[in-house]
Backbone as a chain_set.jsonl record, in Angstrom:
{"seq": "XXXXXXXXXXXXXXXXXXXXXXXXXXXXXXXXXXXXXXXXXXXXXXXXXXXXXXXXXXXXXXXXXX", "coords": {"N": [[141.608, 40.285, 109.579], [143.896, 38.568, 109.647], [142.933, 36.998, 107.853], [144.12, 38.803, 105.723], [146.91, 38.659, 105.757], [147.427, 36.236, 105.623], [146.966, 35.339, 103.057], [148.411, 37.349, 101.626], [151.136, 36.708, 102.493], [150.735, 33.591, 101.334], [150.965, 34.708, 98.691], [153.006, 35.922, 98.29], [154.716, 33.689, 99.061], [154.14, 31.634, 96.732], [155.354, 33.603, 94.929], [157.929, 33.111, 95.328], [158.289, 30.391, 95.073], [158.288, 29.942, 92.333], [159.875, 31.628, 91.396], [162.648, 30.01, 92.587], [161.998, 28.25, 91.21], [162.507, 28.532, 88.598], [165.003, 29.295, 88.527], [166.023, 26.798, 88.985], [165.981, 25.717, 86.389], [166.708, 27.003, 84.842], [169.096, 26.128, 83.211], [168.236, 24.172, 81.776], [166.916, 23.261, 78.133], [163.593, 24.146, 76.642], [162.214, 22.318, 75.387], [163.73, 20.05, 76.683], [162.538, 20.022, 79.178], [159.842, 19.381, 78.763], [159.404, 17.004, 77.433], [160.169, 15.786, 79.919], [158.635, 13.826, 81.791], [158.457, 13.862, 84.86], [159.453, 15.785, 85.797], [157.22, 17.514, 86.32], [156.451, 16.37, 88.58], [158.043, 17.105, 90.649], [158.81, 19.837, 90.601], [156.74, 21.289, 90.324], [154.916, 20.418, 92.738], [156.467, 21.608, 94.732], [156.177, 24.629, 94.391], [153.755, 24.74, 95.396], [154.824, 23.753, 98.142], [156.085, 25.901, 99.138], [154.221, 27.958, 98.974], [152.238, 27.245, 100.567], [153.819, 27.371, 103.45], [154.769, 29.933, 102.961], [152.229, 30.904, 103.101], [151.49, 30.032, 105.983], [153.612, 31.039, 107.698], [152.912, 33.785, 107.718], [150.529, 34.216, 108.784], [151.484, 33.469, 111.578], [153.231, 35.836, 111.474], [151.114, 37.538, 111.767], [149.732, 36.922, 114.138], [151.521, 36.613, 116.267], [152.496, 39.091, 116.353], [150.522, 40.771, 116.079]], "CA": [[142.945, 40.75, 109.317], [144.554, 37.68, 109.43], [142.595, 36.358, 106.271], [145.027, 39.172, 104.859], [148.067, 37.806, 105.974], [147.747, 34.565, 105.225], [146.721, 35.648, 101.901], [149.992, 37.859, 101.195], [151.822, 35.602, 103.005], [150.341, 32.638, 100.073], [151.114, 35.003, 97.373], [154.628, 35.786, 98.363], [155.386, 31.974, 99.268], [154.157, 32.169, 95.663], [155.959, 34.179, 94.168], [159.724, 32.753, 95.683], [158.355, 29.12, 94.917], [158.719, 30.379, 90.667], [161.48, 32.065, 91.682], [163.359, 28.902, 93.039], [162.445, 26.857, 90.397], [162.94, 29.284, 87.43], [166.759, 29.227, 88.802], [166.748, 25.489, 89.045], [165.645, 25.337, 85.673], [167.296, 28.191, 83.658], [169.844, 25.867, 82.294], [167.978, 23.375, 80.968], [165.853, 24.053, 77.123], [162.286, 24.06, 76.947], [162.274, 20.703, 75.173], [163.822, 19.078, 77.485], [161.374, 20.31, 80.038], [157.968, 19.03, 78.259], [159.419, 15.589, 77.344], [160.465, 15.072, 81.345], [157.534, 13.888, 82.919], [158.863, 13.48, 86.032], [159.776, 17.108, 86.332], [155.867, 18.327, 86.706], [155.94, 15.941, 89.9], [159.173, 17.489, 91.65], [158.812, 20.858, 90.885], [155.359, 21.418, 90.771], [154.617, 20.575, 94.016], [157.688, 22.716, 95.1], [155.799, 26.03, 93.985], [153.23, 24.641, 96.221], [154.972, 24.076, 99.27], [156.709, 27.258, 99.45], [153.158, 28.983, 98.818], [152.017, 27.058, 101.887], [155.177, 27.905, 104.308], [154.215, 31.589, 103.072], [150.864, 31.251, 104.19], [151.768, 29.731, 107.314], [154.294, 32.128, 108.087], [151.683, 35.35, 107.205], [149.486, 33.949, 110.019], [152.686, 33.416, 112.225], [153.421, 36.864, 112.033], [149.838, 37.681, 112.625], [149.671, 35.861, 115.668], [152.988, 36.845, 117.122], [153.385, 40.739, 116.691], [149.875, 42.169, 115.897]], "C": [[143.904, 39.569, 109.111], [144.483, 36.575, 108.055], [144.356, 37.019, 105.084], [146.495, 38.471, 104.655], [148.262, 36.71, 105.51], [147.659, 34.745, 103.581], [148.275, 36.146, 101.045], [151.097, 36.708, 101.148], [151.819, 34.391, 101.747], [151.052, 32.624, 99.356], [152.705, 35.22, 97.196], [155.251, 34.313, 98.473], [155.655, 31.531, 97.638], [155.059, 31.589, 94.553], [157.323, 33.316, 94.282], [159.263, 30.649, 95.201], [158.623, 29.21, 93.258], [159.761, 30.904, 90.699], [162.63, 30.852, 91.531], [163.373, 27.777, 91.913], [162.503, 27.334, 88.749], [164.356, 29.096, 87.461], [167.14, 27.663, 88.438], [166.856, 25.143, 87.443], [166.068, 25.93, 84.503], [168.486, 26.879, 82.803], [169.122, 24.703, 81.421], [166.787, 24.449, 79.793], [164.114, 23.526, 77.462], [161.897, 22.243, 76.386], [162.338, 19.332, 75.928], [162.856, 19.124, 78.888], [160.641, 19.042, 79.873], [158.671, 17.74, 78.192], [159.95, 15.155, 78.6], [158.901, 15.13, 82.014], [158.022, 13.958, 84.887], [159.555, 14.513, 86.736], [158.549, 17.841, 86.822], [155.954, 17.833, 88.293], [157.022, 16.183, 90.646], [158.923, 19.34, 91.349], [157.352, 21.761, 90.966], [154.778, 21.476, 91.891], [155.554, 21.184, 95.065], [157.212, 23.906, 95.189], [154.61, 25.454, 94.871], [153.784, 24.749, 97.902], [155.49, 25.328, 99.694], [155.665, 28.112, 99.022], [152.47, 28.246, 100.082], [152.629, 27.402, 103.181], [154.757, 29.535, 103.681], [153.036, 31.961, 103.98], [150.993, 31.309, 105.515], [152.714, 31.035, 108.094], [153.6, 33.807, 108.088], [151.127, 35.034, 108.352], [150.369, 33.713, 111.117], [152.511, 34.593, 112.323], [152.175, 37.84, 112.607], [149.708, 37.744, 114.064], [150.268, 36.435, 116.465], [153.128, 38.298, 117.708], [152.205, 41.164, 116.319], [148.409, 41.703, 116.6]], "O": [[144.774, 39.755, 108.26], [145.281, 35.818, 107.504], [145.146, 36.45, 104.329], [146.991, 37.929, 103.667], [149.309, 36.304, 105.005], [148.495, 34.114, 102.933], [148.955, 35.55, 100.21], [151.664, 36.091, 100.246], [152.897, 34.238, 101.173], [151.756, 31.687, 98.979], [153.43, 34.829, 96.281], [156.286, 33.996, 97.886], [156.749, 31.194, 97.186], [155.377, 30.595, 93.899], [157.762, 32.845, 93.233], [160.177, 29.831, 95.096], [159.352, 28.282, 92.906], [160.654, 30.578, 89.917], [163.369, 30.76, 90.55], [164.169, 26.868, 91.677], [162.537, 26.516, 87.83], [164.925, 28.737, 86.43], [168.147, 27.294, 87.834], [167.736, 24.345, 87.118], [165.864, 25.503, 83.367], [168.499, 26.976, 81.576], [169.609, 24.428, 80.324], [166.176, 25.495, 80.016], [163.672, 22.749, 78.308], [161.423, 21.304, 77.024], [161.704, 18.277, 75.957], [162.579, 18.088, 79.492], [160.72, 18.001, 80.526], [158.466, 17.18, 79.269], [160.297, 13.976, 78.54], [158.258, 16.051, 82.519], [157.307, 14.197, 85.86], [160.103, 14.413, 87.834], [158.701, 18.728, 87.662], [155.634, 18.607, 89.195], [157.101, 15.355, 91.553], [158.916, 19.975, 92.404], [157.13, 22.754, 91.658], [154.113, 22.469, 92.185], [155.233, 21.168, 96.254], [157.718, 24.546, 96.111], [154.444, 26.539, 95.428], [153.342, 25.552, 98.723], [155.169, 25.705, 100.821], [156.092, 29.192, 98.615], [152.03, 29.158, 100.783], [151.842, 27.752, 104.061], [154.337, 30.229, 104.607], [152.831, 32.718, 104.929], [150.729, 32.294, 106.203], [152.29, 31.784, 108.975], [154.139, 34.792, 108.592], [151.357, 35.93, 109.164], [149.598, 33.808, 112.072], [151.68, 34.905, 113.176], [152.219, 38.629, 113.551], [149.603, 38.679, 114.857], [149.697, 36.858, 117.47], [153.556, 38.699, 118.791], [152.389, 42.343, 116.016], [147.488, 42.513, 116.703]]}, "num_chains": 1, "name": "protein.A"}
């Protein structure tokens, strides 16, 4: 049961880590995107940590209340 959790937990962390950086990113064009290298290595690993902190938190509430 806790596989699940952590799992959800992942997918929601996820989800709000594209979230967060769809917003940061709405004003700039796609152009300017692709020719910033130096944007894959800040927001990229952004949509990672906030899919880790999901996980973590899924197995948190695991733990805690069930």
């Amino acid at each position: 049961m806790v596989y699940i959790f952590g799992f959800f937990g992942f997918a929601m962390g996820f989800g709000v880590g594209l979230g967060v950086i769809n917003v940061m990113l709405r004003n700039r064009s796609m152009n300017d995107i692709k020719k910033d290298s130096k944007a894959k290595w800040v927001y990229g690993p952004m949509v990672w940590v906030f899919a880790a902190i999901g996980g973590y938190l899924g197995v948190f509430i695991h733990n805690n209340y069930y």
